[in-house]
N, C-alpha and C positions, 0 to 999 in steps of 0.2 A: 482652610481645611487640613484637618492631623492625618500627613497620607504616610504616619508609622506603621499602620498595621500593615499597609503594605510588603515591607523586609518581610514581617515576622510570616506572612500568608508567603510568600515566593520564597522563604527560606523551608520551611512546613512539606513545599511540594515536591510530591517524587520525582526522579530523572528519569525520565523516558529516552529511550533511541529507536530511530526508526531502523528496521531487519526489513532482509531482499525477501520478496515473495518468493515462493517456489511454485511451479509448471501446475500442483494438484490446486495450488490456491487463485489460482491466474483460470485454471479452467471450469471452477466453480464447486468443488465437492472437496473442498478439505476437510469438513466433518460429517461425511457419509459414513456409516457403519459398514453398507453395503460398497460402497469403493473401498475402504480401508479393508476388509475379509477380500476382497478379488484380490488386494495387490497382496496379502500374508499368502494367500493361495499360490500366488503367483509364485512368490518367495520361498516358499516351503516346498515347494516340489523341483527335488535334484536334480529332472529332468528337460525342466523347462529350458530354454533359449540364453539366458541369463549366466549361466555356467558357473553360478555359485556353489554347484552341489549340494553340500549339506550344512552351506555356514549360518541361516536361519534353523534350520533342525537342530543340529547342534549346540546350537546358541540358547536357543528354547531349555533343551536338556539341562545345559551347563545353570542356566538361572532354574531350573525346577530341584537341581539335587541342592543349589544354595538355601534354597524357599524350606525344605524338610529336614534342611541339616542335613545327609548321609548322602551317599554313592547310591545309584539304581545299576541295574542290572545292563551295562553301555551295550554286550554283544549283543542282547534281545534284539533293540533294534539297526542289527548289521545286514537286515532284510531289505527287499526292496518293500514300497509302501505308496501308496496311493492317497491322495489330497480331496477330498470333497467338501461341496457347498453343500450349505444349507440339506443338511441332511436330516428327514422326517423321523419324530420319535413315536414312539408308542402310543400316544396320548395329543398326537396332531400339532407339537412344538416342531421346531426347527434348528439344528446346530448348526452354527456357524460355520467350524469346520472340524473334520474331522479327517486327523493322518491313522494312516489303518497298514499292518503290515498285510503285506498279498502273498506271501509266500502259502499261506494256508498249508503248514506242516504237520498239525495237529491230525489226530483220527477222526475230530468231528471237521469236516473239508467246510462247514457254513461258517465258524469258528475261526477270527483272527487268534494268531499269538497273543498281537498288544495290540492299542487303539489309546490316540493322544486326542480326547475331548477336548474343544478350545471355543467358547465362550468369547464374540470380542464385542467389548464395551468401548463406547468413545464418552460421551456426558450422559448415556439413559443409566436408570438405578438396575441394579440386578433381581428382575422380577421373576425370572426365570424358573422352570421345574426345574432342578438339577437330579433331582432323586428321578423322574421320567427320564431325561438327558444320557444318566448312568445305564439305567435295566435296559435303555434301545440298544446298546451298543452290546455286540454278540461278538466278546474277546476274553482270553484267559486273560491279563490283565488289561487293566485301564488304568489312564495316569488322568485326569481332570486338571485342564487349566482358566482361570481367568483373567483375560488378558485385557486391562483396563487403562484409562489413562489417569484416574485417581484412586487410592487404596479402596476396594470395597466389605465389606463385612458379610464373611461366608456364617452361615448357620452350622453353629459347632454340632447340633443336633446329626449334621451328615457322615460324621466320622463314625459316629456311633453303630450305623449304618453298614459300616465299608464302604463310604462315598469319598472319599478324598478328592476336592480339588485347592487348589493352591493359587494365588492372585498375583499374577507376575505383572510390571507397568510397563507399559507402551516405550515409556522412555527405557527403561532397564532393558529393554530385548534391542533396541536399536544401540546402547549403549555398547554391550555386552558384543553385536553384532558387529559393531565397529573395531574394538578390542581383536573379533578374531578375524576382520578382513584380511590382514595380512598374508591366512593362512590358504588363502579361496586368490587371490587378490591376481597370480602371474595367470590362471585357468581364466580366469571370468571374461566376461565379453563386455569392449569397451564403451559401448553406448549404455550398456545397461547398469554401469559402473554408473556413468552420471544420474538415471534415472533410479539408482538405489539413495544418490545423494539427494536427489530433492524428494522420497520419499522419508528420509530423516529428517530432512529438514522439516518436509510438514507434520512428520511426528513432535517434532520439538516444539514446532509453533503453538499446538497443544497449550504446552506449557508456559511460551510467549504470552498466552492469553491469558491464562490464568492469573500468571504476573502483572498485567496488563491492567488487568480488570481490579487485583487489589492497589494497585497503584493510585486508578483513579479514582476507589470508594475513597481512599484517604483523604485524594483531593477532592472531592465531595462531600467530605465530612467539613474539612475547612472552609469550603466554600459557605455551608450553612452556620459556621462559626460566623464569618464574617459578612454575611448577606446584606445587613444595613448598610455597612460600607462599601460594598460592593457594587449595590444597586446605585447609591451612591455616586460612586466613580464612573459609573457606564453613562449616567445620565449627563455627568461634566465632559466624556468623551465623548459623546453623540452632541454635546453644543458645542464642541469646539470642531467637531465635524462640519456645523452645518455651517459656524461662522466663519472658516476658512473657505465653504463650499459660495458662500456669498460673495466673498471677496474675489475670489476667483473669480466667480459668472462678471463681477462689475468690468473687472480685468478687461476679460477677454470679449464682452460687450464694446468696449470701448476702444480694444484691435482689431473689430469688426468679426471676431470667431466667437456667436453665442453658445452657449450650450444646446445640444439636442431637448434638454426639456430641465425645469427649472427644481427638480424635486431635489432637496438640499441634502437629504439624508446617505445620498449613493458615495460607494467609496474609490469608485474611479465614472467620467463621462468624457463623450466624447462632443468638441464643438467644434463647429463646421461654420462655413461664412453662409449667410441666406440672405434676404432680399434687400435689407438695407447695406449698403457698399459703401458710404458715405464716410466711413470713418479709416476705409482702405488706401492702401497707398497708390498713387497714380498706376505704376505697373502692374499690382494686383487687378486696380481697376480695369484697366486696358486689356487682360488676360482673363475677366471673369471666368469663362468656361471652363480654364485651365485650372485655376484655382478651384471651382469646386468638385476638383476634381481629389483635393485633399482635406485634412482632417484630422484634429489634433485628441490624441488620448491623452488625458491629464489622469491622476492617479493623486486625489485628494486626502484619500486616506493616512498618505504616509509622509504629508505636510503636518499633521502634528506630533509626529513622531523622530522626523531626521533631519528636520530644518532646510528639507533638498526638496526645491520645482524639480519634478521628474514623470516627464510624460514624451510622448511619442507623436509625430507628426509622420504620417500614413498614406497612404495612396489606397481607393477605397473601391471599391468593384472590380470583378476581371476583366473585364477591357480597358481599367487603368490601370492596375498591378503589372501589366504582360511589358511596360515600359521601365517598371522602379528598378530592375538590374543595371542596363543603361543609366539612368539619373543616376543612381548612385555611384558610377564611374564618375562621371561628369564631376560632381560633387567632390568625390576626391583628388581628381586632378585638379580642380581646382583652389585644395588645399581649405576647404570650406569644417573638414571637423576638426575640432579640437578634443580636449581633456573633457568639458562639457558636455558637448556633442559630438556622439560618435556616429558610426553608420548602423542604423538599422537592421537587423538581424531575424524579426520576426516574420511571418507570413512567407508567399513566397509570390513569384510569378506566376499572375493567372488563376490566381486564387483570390477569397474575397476581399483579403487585405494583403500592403504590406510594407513594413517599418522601414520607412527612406533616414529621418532624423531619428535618435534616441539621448533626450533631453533629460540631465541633472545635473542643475545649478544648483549649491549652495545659495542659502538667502542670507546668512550673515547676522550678525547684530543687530538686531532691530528692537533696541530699549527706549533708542531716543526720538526715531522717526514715526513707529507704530509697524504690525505686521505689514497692513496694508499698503501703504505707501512706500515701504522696501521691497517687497514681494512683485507691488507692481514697475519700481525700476526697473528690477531684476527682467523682470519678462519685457519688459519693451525693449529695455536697451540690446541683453540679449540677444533677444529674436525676429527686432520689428528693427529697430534703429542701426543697427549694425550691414539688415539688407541680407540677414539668412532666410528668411521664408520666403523673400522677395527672387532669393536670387533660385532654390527649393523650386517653386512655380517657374520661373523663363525656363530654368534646366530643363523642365517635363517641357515645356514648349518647345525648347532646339528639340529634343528627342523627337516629339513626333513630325517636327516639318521635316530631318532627315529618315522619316519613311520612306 
């Protein structure tokens, strides 16, 4: 089998890394429009808890006069200003949000000064009235912003108008935002400090995905380059699955630990001793009860990959686990692990399992004797000849007669 195309397909493929979740993606709304406008809300008002003051207001500012080219009018808004949701238009839309100066100094008292229309998009297209969105809002000026996590394309038709709005990104205001924390940074309040961090962060994630997602079209474009081969190789890996998965079962049939059930395809089982004893060793035998009280997890899958038996021998229900801390003293005063077998780590007491042995042997050179017959030295000598499972089972026995 010509397994070149291999390199060239794993040379082809992107690098991925895995990135720490953050608190909004752990609690399940990391692409809500509606959580993302609460927490800008949150942000945007100088007054909130947070004690950022004005370092998202300003921030916003600082990227809308970059968006037009020119300075705006900074004192306009040196007022105080108010944050509202979801605020009803003329025509029965809804704005996302809307910063409004309160000072109402004007002769018309219904009449802001200014009003910061803001639009927030995560992935929906910009379907929106903007030209309704403008005439609701009752201000001597209005600045329109569109705050998106990908460029979107305003209708030049609205300038024409007197509608300006502007398309600032999600990443650029958190960017931008970051740039001026230093300035908010000794005021701010320290808990809210970290919760501004993993609100960037699941702003950036955003764009994680993005990346993410062209990543893997690529790898799916190669994938269907080489599909023949592919299918191919999964088919040689699922027989070299099940014929190690044979070998095994014969293994451990014949150390008296069958498998729980004989389907060849699985890529870890567990085998346990059942009715026939006859192939157990006198002590096991004399201990039956003790013994099935354990149970070995074998991990098949990664026998044709790392040339290592490596699997787990367990203590298996909570009324036997409530003794594996114990054993596994026993065990190492007894000087019973080695490099191979260490102690157990997984499960705990009193739970439904838990890892006494954790087994990985090397199997070594097997050109001249065959997998089979080196794989099964390996595991008898081992685990069965040497007197470690044997001695595994007596251990759980002293344990419970000193109850």
């Amino acid at each position: 089998m010509n397994l070149d195309w291999i390199n060239k397909l794993i040379s082809g493929l992107p690098e991925t890394s895995p990135t720490r979740k953050n608190l909004i993606e752990i609690a399940g709304y990391p692409k809500l429009e509606n959580v993302n406008s609460n927490l800008l809300a949150f942000y945007f008002d100088e007054k909130e808890e947070h004690e950022f003051s004005r370092l998202f207001f300003n921030s916003l500012l600082d990227l809308y006069e970059n968006k037009i080219g020119s300075e705006i009018q900074r004192e306009l808004f040196e007022t105080d200003y108010t944050v509202d949701r979801e605020v009803s238009t003329d025509k029965g839309g809804r704005i996302d949000l809307v910063l409004k100066d309160e000072s109402l100094e004007n002769d018309n008292s219904e009449s802001a000064s200014w009003s910061i229309i803001i639009e927030n998009k995560l992935f929906a297209d910009l379907y929106n009235n903007l030209t309704d969105y403008w005439k609701s809002i009752n201000s001597d000026s209005i600045y329109g912003v569109i705050l998106s996590v990908n460029p979107v394309k305003i209708d030049s038709k609205l300038e024409k108008k007197g509608i300006l709005f502007v398309n600032i990104l999600h990443k650029e205001l958190v960017e931008k935002v970051t740039q001026n924390l230093s300035d908010y940074y000794l005021e701010s309040n320290n808990m809210h400090l970290l919760f501004l961090k993993e609100y960037i962060a699941n702003v950036n994630s955003y764009y994680r995905d993005n990346n993410k997602i062209k990543q893997m079209d690529t790898a799916l474009q190669l994938f269907h380059e080489n599909k023949l081969d592919i299918e191919i190789f999964k088919k040689k890996d699922m027989d070299l699955l099940k014929h190690i998965s044979r070998i095994v079962f014969n293994i451990f049939d014949e150390m008296g630990f069958p498998p729980y059930s004989r389907k060849d395809s699985s890529k870890s089982k567990h085998f346990q001793i059942k009715d026939d004893f006859s192939n157990l060793s006198k002590d096991i035998q004399n201990n039956i009860d003790i013994a099935k009280r354990f149970r070995f997890w074998i991990n098949l899958g990664r026998l044709r990959y790392d040339g290592t038996f490596k699997a787990i021998f367990e203590l298996h229900g909570n009324k036997n686990t409530v003794y594996g801390d114990r054993l596994k003293n026993i065990l190492e005063e007894g000087n019973l692990f080695t490099e191979n077998i260490k102690k157990g780590s997984g499960g705990k007491s009193g739970s439904g399992y838990q890892h006494i042995l954790s087994i990985s042997i090397p199997i070594g050179d097997f050109s001249e004797v065959g997998f089979d017959i080196r794989l099964k030295d390996v595991v008898k000598n081992e685990l069965f000849e040497k007197g470690l499972i044997d001695k595994t089972i007596l251990g759980l026995k002293k344990v419970i007669e000193t109850e």
